[in-house]
C-alpha positions in Angstrom: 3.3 11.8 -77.4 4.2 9.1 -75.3 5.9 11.6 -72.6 2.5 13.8 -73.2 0.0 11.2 -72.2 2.4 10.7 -68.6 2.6 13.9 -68.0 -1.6 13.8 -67.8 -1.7 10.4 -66.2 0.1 12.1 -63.4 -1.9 14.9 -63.1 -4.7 13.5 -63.2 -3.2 11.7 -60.2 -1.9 14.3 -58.0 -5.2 16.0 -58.8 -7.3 12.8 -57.3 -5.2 12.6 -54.3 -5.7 16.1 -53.4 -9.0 14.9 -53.7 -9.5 12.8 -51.7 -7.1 14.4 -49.3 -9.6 17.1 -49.5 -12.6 15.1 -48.4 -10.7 13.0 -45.5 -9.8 16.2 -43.8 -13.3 17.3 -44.4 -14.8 14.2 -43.3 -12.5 14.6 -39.9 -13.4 18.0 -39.7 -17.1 17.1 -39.6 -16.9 13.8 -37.6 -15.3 15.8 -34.7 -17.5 18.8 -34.6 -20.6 15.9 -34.8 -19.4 14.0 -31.8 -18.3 16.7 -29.6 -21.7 18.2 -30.1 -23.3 15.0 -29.1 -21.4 13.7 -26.4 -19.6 16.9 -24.6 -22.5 19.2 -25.3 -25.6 16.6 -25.1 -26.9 17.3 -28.8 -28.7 14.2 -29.8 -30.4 16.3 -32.8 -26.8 16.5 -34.1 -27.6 12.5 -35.3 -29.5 13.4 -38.0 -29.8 13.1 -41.6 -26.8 16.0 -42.3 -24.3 14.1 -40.6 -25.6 10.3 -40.4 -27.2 8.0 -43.7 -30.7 7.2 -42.7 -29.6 3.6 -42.4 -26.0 4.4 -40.4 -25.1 0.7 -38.6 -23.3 0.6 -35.0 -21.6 -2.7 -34.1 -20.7 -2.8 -30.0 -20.0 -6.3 -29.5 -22.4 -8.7 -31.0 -25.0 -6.1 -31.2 -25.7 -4.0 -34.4 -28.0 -0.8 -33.9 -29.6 -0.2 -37.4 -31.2 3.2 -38.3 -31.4 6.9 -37.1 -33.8 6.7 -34.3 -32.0 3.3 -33.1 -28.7 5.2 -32.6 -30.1 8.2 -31.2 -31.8 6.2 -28.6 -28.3 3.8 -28.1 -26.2 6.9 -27.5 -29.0 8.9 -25.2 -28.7 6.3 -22.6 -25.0 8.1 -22.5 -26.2 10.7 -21.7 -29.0 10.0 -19.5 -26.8 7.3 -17.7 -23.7 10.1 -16.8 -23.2 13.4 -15.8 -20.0 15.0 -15.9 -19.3 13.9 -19.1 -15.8 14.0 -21.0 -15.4 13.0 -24.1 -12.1 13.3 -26.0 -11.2 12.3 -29.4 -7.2 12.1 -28.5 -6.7 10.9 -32.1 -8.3 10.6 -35.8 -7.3 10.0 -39.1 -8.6 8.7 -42.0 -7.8 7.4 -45.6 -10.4 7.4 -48.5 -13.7 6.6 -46.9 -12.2 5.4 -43.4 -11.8 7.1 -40.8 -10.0 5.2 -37.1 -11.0 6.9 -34.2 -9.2 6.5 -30.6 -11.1 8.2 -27.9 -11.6 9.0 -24.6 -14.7 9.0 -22.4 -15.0 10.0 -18.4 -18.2 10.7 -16.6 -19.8 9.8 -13.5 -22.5 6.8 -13.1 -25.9 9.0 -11.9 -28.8 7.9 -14.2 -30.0 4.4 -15.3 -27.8 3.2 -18.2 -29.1 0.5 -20.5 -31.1 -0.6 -17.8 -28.6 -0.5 -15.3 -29.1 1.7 -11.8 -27.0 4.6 -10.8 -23.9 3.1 -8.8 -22.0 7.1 -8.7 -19.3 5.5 -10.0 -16.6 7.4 -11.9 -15.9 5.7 -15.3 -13.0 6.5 -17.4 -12.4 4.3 -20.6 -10.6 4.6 -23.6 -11.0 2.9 -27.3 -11.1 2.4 -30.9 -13.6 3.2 -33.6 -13.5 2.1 -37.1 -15.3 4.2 -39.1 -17.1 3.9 -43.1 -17.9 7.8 -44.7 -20.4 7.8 -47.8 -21.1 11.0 -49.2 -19.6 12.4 -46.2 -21.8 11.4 -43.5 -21.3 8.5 -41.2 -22.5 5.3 -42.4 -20.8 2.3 -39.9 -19.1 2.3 -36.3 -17.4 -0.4 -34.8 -16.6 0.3 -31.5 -13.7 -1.6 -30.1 -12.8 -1.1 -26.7 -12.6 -3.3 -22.7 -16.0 -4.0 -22.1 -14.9 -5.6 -19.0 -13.3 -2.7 -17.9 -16.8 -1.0 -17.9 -18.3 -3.5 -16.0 -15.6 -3.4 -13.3 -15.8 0.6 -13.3 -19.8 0.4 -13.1 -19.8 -2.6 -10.1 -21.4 -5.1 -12.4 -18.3 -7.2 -12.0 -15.3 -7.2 -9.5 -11.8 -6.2 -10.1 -9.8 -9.7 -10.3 -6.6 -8.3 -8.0 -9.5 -7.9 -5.4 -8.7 -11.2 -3.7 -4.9 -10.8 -4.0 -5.4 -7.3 -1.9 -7.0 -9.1 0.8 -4.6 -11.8 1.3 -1.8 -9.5 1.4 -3.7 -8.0 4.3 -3.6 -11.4 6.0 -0.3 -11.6 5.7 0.7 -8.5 6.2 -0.9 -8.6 9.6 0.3 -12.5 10.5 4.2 -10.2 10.8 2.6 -8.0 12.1 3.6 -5.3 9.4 0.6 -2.8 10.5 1.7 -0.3 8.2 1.3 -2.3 5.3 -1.9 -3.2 6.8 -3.1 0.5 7.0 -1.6 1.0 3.9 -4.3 -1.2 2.0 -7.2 1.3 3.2 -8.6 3.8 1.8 -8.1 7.2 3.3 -11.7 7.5 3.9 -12.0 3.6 4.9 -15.4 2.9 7.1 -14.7 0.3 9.3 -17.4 -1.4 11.2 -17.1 -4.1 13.8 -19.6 -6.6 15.0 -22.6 -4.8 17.0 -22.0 -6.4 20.3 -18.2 -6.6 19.9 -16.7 -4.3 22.9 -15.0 -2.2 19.9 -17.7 -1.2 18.1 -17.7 1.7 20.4 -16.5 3.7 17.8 -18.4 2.6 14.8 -17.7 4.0 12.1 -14.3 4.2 12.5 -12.7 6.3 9.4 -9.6 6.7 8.1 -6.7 4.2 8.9 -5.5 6.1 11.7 -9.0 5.8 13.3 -8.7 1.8 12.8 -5.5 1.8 14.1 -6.2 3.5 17.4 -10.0 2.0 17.6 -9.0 -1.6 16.7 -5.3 -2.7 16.3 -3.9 -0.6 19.0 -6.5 -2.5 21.8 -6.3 -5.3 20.1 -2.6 -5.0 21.1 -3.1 -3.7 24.4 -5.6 -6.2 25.5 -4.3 -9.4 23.9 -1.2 -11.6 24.9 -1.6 -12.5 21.3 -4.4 -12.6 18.6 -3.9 -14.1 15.3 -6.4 -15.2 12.6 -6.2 -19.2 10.9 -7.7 -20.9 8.5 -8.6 -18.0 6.2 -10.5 -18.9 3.3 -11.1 -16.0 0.5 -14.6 -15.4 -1.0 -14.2 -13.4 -4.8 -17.8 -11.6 -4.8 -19.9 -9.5 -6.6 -19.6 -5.9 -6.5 -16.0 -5.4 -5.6 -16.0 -7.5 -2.2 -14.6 -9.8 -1.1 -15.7 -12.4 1.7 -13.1 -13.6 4.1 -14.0 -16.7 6.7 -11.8 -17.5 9.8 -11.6 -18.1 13.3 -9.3 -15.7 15.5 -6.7 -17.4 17.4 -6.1 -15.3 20.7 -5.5 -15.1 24.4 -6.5 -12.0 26.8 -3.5 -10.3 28.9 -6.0 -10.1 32.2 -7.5 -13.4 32.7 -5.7 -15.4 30.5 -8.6 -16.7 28.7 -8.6 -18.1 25.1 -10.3 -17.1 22.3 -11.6 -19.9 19.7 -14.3 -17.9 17.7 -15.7 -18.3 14.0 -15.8 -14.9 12.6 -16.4 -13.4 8.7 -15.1 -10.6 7.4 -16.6 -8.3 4.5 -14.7 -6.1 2.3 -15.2 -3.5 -0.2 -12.5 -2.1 -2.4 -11.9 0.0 -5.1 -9.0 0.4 -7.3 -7.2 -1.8 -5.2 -7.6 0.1 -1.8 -10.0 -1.3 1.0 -13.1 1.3 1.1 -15.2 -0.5 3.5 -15.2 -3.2 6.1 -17.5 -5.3 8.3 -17.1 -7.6 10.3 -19.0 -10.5 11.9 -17.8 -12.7 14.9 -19.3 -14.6 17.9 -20.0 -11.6 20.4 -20.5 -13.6 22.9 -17.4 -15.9 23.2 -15.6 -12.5 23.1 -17.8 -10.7 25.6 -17.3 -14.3 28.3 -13.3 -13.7 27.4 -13.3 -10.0 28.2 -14.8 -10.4 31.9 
């Protein structure tokens, strides 16, 4: 008898965890074909009362959005805040009524999102969701994933190697190392000297190679020497960064010497120099180049 009541305890066990084996990969099953719908193919009617509770939660942060209508508006300002949109679920599992999520999502920055203006930035972030099942439909997210990443991707905040980019551009050019100079610009670099400067001839100048011959190589040909001092490095907003200095130099056909306060603005993007501006005293330049 005693080996009779085992053998039912154990099938009623296997039986139970086929179960529920059963139901998580239904649970996955649905979950994907939900949020693919939404995200990849723009179906907001997709959150509804077939695949959500009527009082699902979402927890980003501090924030909890309570309620049907709450998360269909949270998740349309995806939508309406990005085109291009890629949204990959590059893992999912689940165990009982969890399910852990670890996605992907890539889009471009070209509608107002949560307030926030179009920058046409590309944005490509990954994270984690935990996720809570009842009756097989989505009660709970958590999202869990580098907010500050976002921001930097968006423009809201600036890329902390920013500064360190710059300097090295400083440097670089104190040895005069031009190709490591060149090296931190962007290939489509627009480069803008001061308007009154003799080399803003060429304004824009884009590409390194059009810096080079525009700027640097005059700079070379026209100066004995010409070095910048007491740099001082600005972290901004926005992914620039705000250099102030005074270029040290001395021109090859009068001899005259240069002494002049000038500023220089940089943009960058993932870590490559996109734009540049500068601003100098025109007219000490202009008096040195008669």
């Amino acid at each position: 008898m005693r080996y009779f009541i085992y053998a039912v305890f154990t099938l009623l066990l296997l039986t139970s965890c086929g179960q529920n084996d059963a139901q998580v990969a239904k649970d996955l099953a649905m979950y994907k074909s939900t949020w693919d719908a939404v995200m990849n193919e723009g179906k907001l009617e997709e959150i509804n009362e077939t695949n959500f509770t009527t009082d699902v939660v979402s927890v980003s942060g501090a924030e909890e959005i309570k309620g049907l209508d709450a998360f269909r508006d949270y998740y349309g300002n995806f939508l309406t805040g990005f085109s291009d949109i890629e949204f990959t679920l590059l893992d999912a599992f689940g165990q009982g009524d969890k399910i852990v999520k670890h996605w992907r999502f890539q889009g471009k920055h070209t509608g107002e999102f949560f307030g926030i203006p179009a920058s046409g930035n590309d944005v490509d972030l990954k994270g984690v969701t935990l996720v809570e099942m009842r009756g097989g439909k989505i009660a709970r997210e958590e999202d869990i994933m580098d907010n500050d990443a976002m921001y930097r991707q968006l423009g809201l905040t600036s890329d902390p190697g920013n500064v360190a980019v710059v300097d090295a551009i400083y440097k670089a050019f104190a040895t005069g190392d031009m190709p490591s100079v060149l090296g931190a610009l962007d290939a489509k670099v627009v480069w803008n000297e001061a308007e009154g400067n003799e080399m803003a001839d060429g304004n824009p100048y884009i590409g390194p190679d059009a810096v080079l011959q525009g700027v640097f190589a005059r700079i070379g040909a026209d100066h004995e020497y010409f070095n910048v001092k007491d740099i001082e490095l600005h972290d901004m907003s926005s992914n620039q960064v705000l250099a102030t200095l005074r270029y040290d130099a001395k021109r090859k056909k009068n001899g005259q010497l240069i002494d002049a306060q000038a500023a220089h603005l940089y943009t960058l993007k993932d870590g490559k120099v996109v734009a540049f501006q500068q601003y100098v005293d025109t007219k000490q330049l202009a008096e040195a180049a008669k």
